[in-house]
KEDREN-516320 format. One line per 3 residues: for each residue x, y, z of C-alpha. Coordinates in nm, 2 decimals, padded with zeros to 4 digits. Each point is the difference from the previous one (the first is absolute). Layout:
N
X Y Z ~ ...
//
This chain:
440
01.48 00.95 -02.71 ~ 00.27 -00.31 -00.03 ~ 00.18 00.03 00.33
00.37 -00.16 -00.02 ~ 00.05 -00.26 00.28 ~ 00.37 -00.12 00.12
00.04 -00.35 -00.06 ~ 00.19 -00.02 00.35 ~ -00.27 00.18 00.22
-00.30 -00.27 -00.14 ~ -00.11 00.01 00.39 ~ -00.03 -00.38 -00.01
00.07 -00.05 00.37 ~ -00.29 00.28 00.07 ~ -00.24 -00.12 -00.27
00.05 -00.36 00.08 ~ -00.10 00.10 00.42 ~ -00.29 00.20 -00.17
-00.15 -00.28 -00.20 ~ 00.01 -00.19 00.39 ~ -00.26 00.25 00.17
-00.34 -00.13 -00.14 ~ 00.10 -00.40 00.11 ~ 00.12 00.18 00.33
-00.34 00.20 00.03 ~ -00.17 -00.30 -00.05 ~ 00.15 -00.17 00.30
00.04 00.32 00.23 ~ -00.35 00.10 -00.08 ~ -00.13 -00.33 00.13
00.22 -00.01 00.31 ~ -00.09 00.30 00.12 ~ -00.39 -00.06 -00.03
00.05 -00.36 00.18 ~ 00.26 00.17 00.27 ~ -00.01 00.36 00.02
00.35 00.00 00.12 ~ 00.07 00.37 00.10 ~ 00.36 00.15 00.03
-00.06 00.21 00.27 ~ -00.29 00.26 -00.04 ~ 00.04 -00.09 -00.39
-00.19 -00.26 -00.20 ~ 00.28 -00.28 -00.17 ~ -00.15 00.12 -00.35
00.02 00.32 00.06 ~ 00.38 00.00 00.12 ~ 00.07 -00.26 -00.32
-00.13 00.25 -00.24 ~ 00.16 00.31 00.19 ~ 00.34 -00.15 -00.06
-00.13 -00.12 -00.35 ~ -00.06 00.36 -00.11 ~ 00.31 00.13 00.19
00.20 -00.27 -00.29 ~ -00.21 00.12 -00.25 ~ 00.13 00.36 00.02
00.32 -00.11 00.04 ~ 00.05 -00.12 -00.32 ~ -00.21 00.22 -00.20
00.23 00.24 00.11 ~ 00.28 -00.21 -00.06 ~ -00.10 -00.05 -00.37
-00.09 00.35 -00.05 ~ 00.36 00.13 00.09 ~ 00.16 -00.25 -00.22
-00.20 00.04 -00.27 ~ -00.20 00.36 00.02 ~ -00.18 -00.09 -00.30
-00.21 -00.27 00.12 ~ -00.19 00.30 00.19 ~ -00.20 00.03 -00.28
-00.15 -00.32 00.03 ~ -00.14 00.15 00.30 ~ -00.39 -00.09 -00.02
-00.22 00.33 00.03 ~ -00.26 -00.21 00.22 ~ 00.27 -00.07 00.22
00.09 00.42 00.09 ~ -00.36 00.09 00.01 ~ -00.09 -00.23 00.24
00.30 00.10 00.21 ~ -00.09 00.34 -00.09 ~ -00.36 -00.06 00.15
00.07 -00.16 00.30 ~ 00.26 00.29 00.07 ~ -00.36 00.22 00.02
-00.20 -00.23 00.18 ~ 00.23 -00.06 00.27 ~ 00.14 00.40 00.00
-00.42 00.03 -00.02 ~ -00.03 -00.22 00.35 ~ 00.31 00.17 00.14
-00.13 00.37 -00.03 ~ -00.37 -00.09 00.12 ~ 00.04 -00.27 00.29
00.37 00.11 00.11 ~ 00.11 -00.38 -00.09 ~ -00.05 -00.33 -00.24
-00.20 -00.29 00.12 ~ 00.15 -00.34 00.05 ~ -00.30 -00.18 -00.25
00.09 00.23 -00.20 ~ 00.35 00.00 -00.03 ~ -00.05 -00.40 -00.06
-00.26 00.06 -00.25 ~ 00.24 00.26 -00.20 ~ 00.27 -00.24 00.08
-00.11 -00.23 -00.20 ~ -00.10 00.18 -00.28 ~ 00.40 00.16 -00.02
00.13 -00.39 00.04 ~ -00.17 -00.07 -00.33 ~ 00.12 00.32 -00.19
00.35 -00.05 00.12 ~ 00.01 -00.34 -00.15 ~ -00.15 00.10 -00.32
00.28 00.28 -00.05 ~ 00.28 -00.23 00.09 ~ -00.12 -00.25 -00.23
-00.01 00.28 -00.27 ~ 00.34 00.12 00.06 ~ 00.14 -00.36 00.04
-00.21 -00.18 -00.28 ~ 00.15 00.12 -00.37 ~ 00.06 -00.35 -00.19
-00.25 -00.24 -00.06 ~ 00.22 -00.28 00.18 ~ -00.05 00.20 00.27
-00.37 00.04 -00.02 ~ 00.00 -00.37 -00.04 ~ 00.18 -00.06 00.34
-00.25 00.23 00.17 ~ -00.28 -00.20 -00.16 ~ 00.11 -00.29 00.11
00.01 00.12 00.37 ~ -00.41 00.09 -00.05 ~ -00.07 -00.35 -00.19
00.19 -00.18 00.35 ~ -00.19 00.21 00.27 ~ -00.34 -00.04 -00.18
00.08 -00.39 -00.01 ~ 00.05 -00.02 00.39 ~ -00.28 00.20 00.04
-00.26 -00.18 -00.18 ~ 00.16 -00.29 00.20 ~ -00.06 00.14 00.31
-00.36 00.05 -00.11 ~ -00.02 -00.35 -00.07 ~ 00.15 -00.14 00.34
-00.21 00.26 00.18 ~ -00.30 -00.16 -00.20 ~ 00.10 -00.35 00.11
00.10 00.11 00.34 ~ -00.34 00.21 00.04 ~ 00.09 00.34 00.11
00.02 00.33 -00.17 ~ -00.37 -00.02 -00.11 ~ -00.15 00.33 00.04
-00.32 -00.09 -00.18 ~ -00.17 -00.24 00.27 ~ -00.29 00.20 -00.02
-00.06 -00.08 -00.37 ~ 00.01 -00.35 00.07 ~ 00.30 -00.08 -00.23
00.35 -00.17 00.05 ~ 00.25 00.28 -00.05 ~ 00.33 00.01 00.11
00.25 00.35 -00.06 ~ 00.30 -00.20 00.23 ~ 00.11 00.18 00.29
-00.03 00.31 -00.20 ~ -00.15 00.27 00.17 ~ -00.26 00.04 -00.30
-00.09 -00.17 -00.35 ~ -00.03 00.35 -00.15 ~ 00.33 00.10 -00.05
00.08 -00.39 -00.07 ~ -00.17 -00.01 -00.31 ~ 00.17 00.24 -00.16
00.33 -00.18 00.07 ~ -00.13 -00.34 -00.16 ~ -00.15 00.16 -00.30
00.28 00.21 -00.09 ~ 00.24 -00.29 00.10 ~ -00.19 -00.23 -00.19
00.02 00.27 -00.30 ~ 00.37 00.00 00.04 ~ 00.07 -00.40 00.03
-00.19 00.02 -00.37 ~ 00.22 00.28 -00.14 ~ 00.32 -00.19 00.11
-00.10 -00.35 -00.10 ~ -00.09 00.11 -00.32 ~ 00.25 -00.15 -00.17
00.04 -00.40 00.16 ~ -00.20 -00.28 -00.19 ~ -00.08 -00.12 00.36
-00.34 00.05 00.20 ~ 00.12 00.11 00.31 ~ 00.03 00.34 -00.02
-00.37 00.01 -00.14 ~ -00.09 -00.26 00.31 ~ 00.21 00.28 00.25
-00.15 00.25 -00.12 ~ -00.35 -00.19 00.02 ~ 00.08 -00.03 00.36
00.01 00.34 00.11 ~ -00.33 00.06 -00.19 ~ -00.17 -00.31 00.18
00.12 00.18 00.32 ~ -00.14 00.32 -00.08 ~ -00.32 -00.15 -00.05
00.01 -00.20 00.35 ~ 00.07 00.33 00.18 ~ -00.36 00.06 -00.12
00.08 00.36 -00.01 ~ -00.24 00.16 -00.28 ~ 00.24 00.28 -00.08
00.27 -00.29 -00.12 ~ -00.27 -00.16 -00.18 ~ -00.08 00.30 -00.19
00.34 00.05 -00.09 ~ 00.07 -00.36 -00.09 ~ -00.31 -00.02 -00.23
00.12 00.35 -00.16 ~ 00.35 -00.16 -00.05 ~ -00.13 -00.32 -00.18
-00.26 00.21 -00.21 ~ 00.31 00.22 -00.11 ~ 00.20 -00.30 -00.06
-00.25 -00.17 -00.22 ~ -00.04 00.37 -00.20 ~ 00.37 00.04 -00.07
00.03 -00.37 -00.10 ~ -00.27 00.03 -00.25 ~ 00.03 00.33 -00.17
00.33 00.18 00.10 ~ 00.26 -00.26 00.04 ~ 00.28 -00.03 -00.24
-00.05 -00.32 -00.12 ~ 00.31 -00.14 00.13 ~ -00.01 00.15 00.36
-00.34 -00.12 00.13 ~ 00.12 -00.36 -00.01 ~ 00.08 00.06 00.41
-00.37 00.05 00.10 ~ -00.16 -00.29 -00.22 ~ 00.09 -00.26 00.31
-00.17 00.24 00.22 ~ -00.33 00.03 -00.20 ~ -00.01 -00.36 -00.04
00.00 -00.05 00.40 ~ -00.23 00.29 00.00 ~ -00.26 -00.18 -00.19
00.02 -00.33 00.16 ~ -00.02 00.16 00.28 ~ -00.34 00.17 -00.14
-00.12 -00.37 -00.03 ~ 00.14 -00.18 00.33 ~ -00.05 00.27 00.29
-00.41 00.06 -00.07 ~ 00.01 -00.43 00.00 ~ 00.21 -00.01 00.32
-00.06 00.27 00.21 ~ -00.34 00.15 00.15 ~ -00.04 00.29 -00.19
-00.20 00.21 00.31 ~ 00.30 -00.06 00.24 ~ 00.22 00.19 -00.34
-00.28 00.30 -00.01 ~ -00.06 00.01 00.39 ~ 00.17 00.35 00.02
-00.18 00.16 -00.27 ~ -00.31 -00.06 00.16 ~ -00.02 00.33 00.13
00.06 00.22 -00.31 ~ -00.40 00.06 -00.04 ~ -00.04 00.10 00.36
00.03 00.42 -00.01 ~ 00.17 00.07 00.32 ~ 00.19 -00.35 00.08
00.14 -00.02 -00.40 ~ 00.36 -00.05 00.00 ~ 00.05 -00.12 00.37
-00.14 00.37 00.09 ~ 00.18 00.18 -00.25 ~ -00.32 00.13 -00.16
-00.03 00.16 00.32 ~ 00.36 00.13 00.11 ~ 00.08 00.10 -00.33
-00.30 00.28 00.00 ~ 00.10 00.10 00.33 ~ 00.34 00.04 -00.11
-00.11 00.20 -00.35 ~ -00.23 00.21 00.28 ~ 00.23 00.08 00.26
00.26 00.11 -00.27 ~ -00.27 00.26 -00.15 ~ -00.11 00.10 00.25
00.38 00.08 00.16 ~ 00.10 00.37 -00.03 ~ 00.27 00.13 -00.30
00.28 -00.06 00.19 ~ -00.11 -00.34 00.08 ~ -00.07 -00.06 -00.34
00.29 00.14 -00.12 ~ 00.29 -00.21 00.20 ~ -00.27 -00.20 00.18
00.04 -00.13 00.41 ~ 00.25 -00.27 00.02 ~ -00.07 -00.37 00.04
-00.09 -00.04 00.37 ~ -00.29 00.28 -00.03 ~ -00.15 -00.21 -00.28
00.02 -00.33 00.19 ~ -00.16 00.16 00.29 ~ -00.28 00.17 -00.23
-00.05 -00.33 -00.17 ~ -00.03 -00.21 00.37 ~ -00.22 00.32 00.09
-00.27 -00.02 -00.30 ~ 00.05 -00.31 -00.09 ~ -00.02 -00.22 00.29
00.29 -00.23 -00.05 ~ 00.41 00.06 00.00 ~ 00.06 -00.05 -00.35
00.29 00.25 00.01 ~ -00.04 00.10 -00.36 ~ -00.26 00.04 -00.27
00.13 -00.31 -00.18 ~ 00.05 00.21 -00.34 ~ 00.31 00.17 -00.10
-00.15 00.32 -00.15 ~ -00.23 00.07 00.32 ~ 00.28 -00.08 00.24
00.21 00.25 -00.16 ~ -00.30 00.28 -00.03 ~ 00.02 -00.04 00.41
00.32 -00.04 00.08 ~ 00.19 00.26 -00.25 ~ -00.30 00.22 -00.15
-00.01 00.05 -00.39 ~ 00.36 00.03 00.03 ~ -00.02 -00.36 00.07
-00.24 -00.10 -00.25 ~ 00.24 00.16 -00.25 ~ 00.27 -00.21 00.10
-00.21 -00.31 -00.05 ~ -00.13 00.10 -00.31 ~ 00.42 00.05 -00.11
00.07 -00.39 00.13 ~ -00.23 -00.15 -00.22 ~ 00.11 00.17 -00.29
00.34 -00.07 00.11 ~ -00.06 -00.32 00.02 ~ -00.14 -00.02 -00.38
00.30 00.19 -00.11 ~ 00.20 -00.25 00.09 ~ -00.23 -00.30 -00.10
-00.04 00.21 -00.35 ~ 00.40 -00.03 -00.04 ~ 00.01 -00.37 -00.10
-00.19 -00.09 -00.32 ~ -00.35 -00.11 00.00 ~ 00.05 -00.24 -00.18
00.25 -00.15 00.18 ~ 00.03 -00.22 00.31 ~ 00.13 00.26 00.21
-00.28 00.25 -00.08 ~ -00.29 -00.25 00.08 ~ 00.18 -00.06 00.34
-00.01 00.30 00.02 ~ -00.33 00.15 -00.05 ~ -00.12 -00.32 00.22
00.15 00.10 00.29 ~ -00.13 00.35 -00.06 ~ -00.38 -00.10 00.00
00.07 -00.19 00.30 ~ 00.14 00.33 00.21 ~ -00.28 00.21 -00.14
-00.26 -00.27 00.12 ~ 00.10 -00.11 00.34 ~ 00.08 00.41 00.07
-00.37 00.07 -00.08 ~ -00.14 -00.30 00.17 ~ 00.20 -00.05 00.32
00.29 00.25 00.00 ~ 00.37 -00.06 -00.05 ~ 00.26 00.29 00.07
00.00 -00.09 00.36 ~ 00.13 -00.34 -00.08 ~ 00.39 -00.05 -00.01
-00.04 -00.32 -00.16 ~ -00.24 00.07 -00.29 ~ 00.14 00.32 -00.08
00.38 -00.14 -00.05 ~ -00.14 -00.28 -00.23 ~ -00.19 00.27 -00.20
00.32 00.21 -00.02 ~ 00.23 -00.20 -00.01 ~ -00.11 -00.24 -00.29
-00.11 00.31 -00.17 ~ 00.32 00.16 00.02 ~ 00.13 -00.34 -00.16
-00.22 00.00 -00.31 ~ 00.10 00.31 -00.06 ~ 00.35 -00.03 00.00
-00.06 -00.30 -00.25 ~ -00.23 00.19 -00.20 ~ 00.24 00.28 -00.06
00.23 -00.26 -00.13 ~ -00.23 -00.20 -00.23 ~ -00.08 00.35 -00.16
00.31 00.18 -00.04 ~ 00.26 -00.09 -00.25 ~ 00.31 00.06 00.27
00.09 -00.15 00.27 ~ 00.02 00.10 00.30 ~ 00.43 00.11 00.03
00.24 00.05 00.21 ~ 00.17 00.33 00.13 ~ 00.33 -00.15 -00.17
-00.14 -00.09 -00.33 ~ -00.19 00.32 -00.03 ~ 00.40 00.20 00.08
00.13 -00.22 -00.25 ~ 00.12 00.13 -00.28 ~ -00.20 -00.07 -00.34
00.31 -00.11 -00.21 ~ 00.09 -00.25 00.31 ~ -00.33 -00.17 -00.01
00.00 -00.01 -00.35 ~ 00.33 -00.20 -00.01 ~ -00.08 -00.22 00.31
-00.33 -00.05 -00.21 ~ 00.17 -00.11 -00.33 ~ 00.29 -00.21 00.18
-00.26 -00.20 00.13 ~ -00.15 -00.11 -00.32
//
């Protein structure tokens, strides 16, 4: 559906704040790990993102009662996860009498996310505009794979000490929502840089890969080697010929690095977190184990339970209860959903990754856009199986946000109209045919 956009109501000033919030995450996340300021009973990040989503609503409906057709860019993700946590929480309401403060955080979170993601697809019709947004992701990634660097030299934020390693997430509260950031940043830098002659977006977006791997996070691994793998596939066999010019600097510092890190750097301290993977019960930092206790507690739940599940603080205090340890969450998207929402829930995750293909499927294949693209989806689909993501702000917006991008581009590299404006599309035909021939 071509939706007609009015050249004066662009929502530069909103887009331009927008494309702000992953830098400002980046430094608000960090401050409130190394502080824990508190506005009275409420966390700093929690009251940040409460007035966040307050803006985000704001202008959604702001743009939607200007312009009542950009409803329809609406995603469907977005209204059934609204539409499921409307039944979990009516769920907790009708059996307990009341909603749980954990939970109210956790579910919190999960609605800052969505709210972004349908502002941005309201807001984000032109390709300059996707652009502005990606350049917001490509600055917040770069200050975060700095941070991971100065933590590194500063020594703190290593949460690996007993692997024996030198890891460093910054004053993050966690490396395993950081990873996603840097890879999908990284991703991102790539895209834009595309065109220059010059190294450095390659060497930026070699940074926030570097980073990743000094987290020492496996999931971010994982993902990074998926990306590169991709990468290398789509360079070779589905590239057109003249769009894969952009990666060539990349594989290049891919194989030299291939050559120089086994020469430099002790290859046990690099595989010192896998060393578990053959042991049955400790595999995974435990997840062998949690993950069947999760699969077991949700069979063995009754139909209701397993229809609309039992909210997220029941399954953090089942988990601390079998399990040993407060983990919080299974660590794996599809699981945490089976517990917290039911099948109902399941469902919903099932429509999000297909979402997210959709709009990874709207830009080319063959183009730049569509290997961004496809990237960033293997690296949701990996770290949400191996360590969990929809309870992370952060990761989420980069997954949504640059995916949102790609597909406004997308749309544009493949249709043969432009996107127009509400006064072009009034405009008389025999007008813009004159206009057109006066100005030859």
């Amino acid at each position: 559906m071509t939706v007609t956009v009015n050249p004066i109501l662009d929502h530069r000033r909103a887009l331009v704040a927008i494309a702000a919030i992953p830098t400002l995450d980046c430094f608000c996340n960090q401050l409130n790990n190394a502080f824990h300021p508190h506005l009275g009973p409420i966390g700093f990040l929690q009251a940040l993102r409460a007035v966040l989503m307050v803006a985000l609503v704001s202008i959604s409906i702001r743009a939607v009662r200007r312009e009542p057709l950009l409803a329809s860019r609406l995603p469907w993700s977005a209204l059934g996860a609204a539409l499921i946590l409307s039944i979990i929480l009516s769920k907790e309401l009708v059996s307990t009498g009341g909603v749980q403060i954990e939970n109210l955080e956790s579910y919190g979170q999960l609605l800052y996310w969505i709210l972004l993601w349908s502002t941005i697809s309201l807001l984000c019709v032109k390709p300059a505009q996707a652009k502005l947004l990606l350049k917001g992701l490509a600055v917040g990634s770069l200050f975060t794979a700095l941070s991971v660097m100065v933590g590194l030299a500063a020594g703190v934020g290593n949460f690996y000490t007993s692997d024996l390693v030198r890891a460093s997430a910054g004053w993050f509260d966690t490396p395993k929502m950081i990873t996603a950031i840097l890879v999908v940043g990284g991703i991102v830098i790539l895209y834009l840089g595309r065109g220059v002659r010059s190294w450095l977006p390659t060497v930026l977006a070699a940074l926030c890969f570097v980073a990743c791997v000094l987290t020492y996070a496996r999931a971010g691994m994982v993902a990074l080697g998926m990306v590169c793998g991709w990468f290398i596939f789509w360079r070779l066999f589905l590239c057109d010929r003249h769009e894969g010019r952009w990666l060539n600097r990349l594989l290049v510092l891919l194989l030299l690095s291939c050559i120089v890190v086994p020469l430099a750097v002790d290859t046990h301290t690099l595989l010192a977190r896998w060393s578990d993977v053959g042991e049955s019960d400790r595999a995974g930092s435990g997840r062998a184990a949690f993950w069947k206790i999760a699969a077991d507690s949700y069979l063995a739940a009754d139909l209701p339970q397993q229809s609309l599940g039992h909210g997220y603080k029941e399954m953090s205090e089942m988990l601390f209860r079998d399990y040993g340890d407060d983990i919080k969450h299974t660590h794996n998207d599809m699981l945490d959903l089976l517990l917290v929402g039911g099948a109902a829930g399941a469902v919903w995750f099932i429509g999000l990754i297909l979402a997210f293909l959709k709009r990874a499927l709207r830009s080319p294949i063959d183009s730049a856009a569509g290997a961004a693209s496809i990237a960033i989806v293997l690296v949701y689909l990996c770290h949400s199986q191996l360590t969990g993501q929809i309870w992370g702000t952060d990761a989420m917006t980069y997954y949504t946000v640059s995916l949102t991008c790609f597909s406004c581009i997308g749309s544009s590299l493949r249709s043969p109209h432009p996107v127009r404006s509400v006064q072009q599309a009034q405009r008389p035909l025999h007008t813009t045919t004159l206009k057109s021939l006066e100005s030859l």
